[in-house]
C-alpha positions in Angstrom: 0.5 -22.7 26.6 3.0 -22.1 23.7 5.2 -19.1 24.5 4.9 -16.4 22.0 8.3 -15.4 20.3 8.2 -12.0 18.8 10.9 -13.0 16.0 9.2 -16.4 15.3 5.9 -14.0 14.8 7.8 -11.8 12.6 9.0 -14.7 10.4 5.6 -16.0 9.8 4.1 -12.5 8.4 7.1 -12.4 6.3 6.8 -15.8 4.7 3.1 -15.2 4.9 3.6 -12.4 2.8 5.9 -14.0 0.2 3.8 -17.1 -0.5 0.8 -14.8 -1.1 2.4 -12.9 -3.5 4.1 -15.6 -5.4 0.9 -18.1 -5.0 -1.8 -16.2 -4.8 -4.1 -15.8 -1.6 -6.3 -19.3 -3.0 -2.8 -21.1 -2.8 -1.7 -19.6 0.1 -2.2 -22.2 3.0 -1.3 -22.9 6.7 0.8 -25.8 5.7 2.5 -24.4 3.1 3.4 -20.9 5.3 4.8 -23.6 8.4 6.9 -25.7 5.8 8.7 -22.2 4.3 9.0 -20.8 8.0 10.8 -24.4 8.9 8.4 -24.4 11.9 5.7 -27.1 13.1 1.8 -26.4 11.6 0.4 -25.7 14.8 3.1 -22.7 15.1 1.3 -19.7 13.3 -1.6 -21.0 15.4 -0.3 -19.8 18.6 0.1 -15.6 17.4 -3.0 -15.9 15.0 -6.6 -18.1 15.3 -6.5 -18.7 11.5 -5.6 -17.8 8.3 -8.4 -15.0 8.0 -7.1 -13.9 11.4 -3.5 -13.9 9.8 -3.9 -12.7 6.9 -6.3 -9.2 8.3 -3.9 -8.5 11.2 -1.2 -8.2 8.3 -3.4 -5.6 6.7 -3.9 -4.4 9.8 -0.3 -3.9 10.5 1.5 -3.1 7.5 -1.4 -0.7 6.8 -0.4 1.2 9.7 3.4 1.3 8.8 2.2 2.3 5.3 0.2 5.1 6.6 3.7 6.4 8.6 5.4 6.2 5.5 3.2 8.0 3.3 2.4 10.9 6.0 5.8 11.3 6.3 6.7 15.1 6.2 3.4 16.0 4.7 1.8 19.2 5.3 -2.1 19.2 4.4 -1.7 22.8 4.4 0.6 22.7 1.8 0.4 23.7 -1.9 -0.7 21.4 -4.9 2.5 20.7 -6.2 4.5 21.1 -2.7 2.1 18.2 -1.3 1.6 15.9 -3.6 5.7 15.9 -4.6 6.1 14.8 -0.9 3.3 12.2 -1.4 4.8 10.9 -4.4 8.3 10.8 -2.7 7.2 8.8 0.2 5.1 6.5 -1.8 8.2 6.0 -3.9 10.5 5.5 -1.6 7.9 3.1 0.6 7.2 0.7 -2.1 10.9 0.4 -3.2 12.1 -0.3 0.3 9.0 -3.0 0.6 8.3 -4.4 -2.6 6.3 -7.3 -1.4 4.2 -5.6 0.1 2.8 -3.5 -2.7 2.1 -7.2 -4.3 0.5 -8.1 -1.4 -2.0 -5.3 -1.2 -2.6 -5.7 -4.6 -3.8 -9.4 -4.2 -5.6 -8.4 -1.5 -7.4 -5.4 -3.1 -8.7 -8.2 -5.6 -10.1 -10.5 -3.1 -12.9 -11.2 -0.7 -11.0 -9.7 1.4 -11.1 -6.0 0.2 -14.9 -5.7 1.3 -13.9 -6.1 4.9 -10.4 -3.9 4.1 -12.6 -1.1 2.9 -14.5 -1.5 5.9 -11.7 -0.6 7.9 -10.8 2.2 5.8 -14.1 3.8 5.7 -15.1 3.3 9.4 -15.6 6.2 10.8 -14.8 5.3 14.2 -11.9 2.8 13.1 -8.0 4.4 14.1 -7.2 2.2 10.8 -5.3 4.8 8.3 -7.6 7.7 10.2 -4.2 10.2 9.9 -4.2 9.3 6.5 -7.9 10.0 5.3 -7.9 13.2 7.0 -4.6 14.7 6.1 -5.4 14.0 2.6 -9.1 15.3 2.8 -7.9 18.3 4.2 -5.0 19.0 1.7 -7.6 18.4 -1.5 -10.3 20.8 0.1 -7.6 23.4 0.6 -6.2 23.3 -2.7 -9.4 23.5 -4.2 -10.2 26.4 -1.9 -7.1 28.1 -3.1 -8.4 27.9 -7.0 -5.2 25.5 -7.6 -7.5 22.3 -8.9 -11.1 21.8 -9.7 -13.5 19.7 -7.0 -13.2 16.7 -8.6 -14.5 13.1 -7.5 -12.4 11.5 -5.4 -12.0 8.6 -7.7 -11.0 11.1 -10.3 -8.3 12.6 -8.2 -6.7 9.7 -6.8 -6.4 7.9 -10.4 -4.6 11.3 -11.9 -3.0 11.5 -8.9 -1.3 8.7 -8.3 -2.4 5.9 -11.1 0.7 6.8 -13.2 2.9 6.3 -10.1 1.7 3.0 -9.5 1.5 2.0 -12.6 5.1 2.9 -13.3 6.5 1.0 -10.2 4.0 -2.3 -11.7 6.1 -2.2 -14.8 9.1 -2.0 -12.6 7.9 -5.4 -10.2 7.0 -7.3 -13.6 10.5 -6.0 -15.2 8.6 -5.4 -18.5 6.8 -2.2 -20.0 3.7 -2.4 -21.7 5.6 -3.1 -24.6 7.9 -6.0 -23.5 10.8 -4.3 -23.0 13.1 -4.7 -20.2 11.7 -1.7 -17.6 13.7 -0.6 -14.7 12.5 2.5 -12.6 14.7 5.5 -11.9 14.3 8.9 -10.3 14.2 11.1 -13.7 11.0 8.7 -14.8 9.3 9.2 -11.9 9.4 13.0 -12.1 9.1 13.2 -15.4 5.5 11.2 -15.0 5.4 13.6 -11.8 5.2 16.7 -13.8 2.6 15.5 -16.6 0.1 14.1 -13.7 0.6 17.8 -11.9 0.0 19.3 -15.2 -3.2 17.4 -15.6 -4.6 18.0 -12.1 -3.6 21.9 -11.9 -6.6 24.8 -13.2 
């Protein structure tokens, strides 16, 4: 038996990652992912059983870090604008210091693999992102206990909520606006879409 190497490991769900994002997941294969790691084919074979196996455990995985990230300092007790600044903050600050890995999710949330992610999500015995579903159950029902927003559908929420984020920091992957212009991201667009997405979720 091959002995596992934890950095060798680490190296594969990187370049995993990478060729996903730049190929796509239908051109992402074993072969290629051993060739960019400089490593022999049979390699990712010895820390995963294939490339389903790979590619879940790395939702798996970075899913958990994510869910650190975002629940970083957050109070679900908090108020509207109190919580979902620090949401914003940490989802900022998360997807700038791991800009693949927004990519990645993305292709993933596109693919037939976002059935079995949602599954994951959604389980309600599963520990994946469990922190996250309840902390941010709790802090909508108590701001809409506290008269600061209306009950809406989740859906609803999460698009006001946090579309304009996201779709600010896909402009900033791509390097172009909606218009074609050169787009960079910086801290005073960020709250400035901050404020308007507040404005539009507060009574």
């Amino acid at each position: 038996m091959r002995i596992r190497d934890i950095n060798k490991q680490q190296l594969v769900k990187e370049k995993a990652i990478e060729i996903i994002v730049k190929h796509g997941l239908e051109g992402f294969t074993i072969n290629k992912l051993a060739k960019a790691c400089g490593v022999s084919v049979g390699t990712p074979y010895v820390y995963y059983k294939d490339k389903d196996d790979l590619i879940l455990k790395i939702v798996l995985d970075e899913g958990a870090k994510m869910e650190d990230a975002i629940n970083k300092d957050f109070d679900p007790d908090a108020s509207l604008e109190e919580g979902l600044r620090i949401q914003w903050r940490n989802r900022f600050d998360y997807m700038m210091k791991n800009p693949l890995l927004g990519q990645f999710f993305d292709q993933i949330s596109s693919s037939t693999y976002h059935q079995q992610f949602l599954e994951m999500f959604t389980s309600s015995t599963g520990a994946f992102l469990n922190k996250f579903k309840e902390n941010m159950g709790r802090f909508i029902s108590n701001t809409v206990i506290r008269g600061e927003m209306d009950d809406l559908p989740i859906d609803v929420y999460w698009s006001i909520a946090f579309g304009p984020l996201y779709t600010l920091m896909r402009f900033h992957q791509q390097g172009r606006s909606i218009t074609g212009a050169t787009f960079q991201i910086n801290e005073e667009l960020v709250w400035i879409t901050f404020k308007l997405a507040l404005k539009a979720l507060k009574k």
